[in-house]
C-alpha positions as CSV (number, residue, x, y, z in Angstrom):
1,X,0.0,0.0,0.0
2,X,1.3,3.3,-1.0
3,X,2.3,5.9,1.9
4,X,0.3,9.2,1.9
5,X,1.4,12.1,0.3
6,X,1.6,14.1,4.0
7,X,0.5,14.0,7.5
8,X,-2.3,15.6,6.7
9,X,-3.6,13.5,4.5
10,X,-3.1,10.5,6.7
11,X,-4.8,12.1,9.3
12,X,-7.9,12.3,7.3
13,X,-7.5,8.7,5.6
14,X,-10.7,7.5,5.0
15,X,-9.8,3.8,6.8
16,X,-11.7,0.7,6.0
17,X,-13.5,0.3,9.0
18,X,-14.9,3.7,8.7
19,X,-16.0,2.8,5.1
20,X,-17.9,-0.4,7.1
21,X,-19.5,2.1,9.7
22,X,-20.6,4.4,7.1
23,X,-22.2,1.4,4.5
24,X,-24.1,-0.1,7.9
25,X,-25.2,3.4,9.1
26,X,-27.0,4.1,5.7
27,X,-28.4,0.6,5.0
28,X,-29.5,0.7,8.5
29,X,-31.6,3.8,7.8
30,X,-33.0,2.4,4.1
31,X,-30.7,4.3,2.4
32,X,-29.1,2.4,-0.8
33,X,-25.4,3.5,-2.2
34,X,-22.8,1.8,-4.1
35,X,-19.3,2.8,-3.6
36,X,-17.6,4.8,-6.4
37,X,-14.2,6.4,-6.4
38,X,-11.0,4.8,-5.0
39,X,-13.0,2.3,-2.8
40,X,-14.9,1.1,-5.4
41,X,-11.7,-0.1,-7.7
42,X,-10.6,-2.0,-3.8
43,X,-14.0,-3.3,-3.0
44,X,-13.9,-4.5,-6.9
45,X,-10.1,-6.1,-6.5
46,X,-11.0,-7.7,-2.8
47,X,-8.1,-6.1,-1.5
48,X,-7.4,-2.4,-0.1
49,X,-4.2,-1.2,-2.6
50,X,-4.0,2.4,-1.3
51,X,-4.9,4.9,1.1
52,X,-8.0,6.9,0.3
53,X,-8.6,10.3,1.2
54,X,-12.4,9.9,1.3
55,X,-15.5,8.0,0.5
56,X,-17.2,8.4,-2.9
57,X,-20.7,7.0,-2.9
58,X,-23.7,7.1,-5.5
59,X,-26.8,7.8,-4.1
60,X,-30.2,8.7,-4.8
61,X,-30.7,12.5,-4.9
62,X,-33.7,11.9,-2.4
63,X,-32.6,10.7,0.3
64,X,-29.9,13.9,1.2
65,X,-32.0,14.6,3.8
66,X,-32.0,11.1,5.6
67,X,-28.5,10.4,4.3
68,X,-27.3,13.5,6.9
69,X,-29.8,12.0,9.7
70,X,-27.8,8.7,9.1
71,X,-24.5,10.0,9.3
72,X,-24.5,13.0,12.0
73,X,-24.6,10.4,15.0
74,X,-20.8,9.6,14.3
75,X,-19.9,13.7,13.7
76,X,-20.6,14.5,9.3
77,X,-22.2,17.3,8.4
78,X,-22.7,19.2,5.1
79,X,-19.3,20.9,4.2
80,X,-20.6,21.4,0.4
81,X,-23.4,21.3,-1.4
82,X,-23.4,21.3,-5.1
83,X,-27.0,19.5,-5.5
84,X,-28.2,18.4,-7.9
85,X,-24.7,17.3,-8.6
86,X,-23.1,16.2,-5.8
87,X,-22.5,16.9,-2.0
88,X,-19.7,16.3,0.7
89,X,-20.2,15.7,3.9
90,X,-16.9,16.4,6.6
91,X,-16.5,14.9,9.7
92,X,-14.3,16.3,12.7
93,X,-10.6,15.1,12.0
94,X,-11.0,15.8,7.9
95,X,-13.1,12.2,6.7
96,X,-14.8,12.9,3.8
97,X,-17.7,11.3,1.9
98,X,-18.6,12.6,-1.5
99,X,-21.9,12.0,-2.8
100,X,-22.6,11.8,-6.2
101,X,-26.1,12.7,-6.4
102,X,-28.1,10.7,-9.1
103,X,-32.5,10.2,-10.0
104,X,-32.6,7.0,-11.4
105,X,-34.6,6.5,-14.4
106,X,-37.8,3.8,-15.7
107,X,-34.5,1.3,-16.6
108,X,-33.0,1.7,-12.8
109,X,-30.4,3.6,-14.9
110,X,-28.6,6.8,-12.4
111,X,-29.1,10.6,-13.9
112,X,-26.0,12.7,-12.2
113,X,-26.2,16.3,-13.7
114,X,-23.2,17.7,-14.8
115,X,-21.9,21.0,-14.0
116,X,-20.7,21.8,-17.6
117,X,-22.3,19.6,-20.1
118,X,-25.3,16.6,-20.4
119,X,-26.0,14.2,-17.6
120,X,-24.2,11.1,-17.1
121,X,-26.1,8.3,-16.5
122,X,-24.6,5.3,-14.6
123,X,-26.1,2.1,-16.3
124,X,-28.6,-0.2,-14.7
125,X,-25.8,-3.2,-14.6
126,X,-23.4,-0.6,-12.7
127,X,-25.4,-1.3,-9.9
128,X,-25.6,-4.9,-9.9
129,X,-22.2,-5.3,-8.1
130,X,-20.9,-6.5,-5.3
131,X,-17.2,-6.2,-3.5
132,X,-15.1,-6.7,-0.7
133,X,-13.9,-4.5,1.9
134,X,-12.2,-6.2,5.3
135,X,-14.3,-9.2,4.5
136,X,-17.5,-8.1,3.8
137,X,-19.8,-8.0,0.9
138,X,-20.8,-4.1,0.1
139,X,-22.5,-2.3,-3.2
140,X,-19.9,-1.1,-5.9
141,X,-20.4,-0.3,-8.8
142,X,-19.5,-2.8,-11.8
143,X,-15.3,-2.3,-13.0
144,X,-17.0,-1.5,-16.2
145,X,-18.7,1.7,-14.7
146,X,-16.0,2.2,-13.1
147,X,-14.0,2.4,-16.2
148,X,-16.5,5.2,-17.8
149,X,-15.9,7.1,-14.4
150,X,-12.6,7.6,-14.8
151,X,-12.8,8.9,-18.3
152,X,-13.6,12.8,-19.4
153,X,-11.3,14.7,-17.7
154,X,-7.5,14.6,-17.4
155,X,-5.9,11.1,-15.0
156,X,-3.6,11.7,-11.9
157,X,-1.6,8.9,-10.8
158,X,-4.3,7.3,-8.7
159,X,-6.5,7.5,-11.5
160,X,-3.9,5.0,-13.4
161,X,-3.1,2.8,-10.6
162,X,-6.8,2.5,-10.1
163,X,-7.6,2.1,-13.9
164,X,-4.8,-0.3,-14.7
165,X,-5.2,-2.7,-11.7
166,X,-9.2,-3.1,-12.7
167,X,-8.5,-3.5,-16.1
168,X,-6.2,-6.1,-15.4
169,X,-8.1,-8.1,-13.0
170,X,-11.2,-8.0,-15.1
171,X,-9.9,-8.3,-18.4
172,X,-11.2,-5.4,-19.3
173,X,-9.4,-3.6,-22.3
174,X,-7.4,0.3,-21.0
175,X,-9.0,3.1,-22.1
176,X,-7.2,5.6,-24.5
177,X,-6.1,8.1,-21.9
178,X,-4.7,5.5,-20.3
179,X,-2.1,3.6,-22.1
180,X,0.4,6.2,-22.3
């Protein structure tokens, strides 16, 4: 696992068992999200590979109001809010979970506005998965989804770590922007 950048950033790791606490919380309140982001591509793999700085999760656009309800007992609140899009909420010590806000569709497809063009929309098989994290099953989204996620803007250095080791695992061919 790589070592984080600075101490900062290791002070606001996003650590498994916080990802656990957060995934029970919510499905304990009726609230359905799949992980996206960083944790997604480990969920997917079985295995943590890196640190993460935060928690992405998909999530219905309706359920903001419960989702902070869920989540306040163990110290988030709303540290941006960029609805319909997306919203983070900050707990005390840095933890972060984004929240990319989606309305699903007739096809149980997800509708995420974008701030400068059309709507993606994650694709009904996206949210059919299932990883790993610490030994337990939690929602992902597919490695395929995860793929078009990464795509549309310009990769880091996670971005390729996290792009190369799903396409490897799930034979699933690199994308352009990626093979360089």
């Amino acid at each position: 696992m790589a070592a984080p950048d600075d101490a900062r950033q290791a002070a606001a790791a996003m650590p498994a068992g916080e990802v656990l606490r957060v995934l029970e919380a919510l499905a304990a309140a009726g609230i359905a999200v799949w992980l996206d982001g960083g944790w997604a591509v480990d969920a997917a793999l079985g295995e943590q590979t890196r640190l993460h700085a935060d928690l992405d999760l998909v999530g219905a656009l309706k359920d903001y109001a419960a989702t902070l309800a869920a989540l306040a007992p163990f110290g988030y609140a709303p540290a941006e809010d960029e609805r319909p899009v997306r919203y983070v909420l900050r707990a005390p010590g840095g933890r972060e979970i984004d929240v990319h806000a989606v309305t699903f569709d007739a096809e149980g497809g997800g509708l995420q506005p974008q701030p400068h063009g059309p709507a993606f929309r994650y694709p009904p098989e996206g949210f059919r998965w299932t990883g790993t994290i610490a030994g337990r099953r939690v929602p992902c989204l597919s490695p395929e989804v995860q793929l078009l996620c990464h795509l549309g803007y310009e990769p880091d250095e996670t971005d390729r770590h996290d792009v190369r080791l799903l396409a490897a695992r799930f034979g699933l061919e690199l994308p352009a922007p990626y093979r360089a």
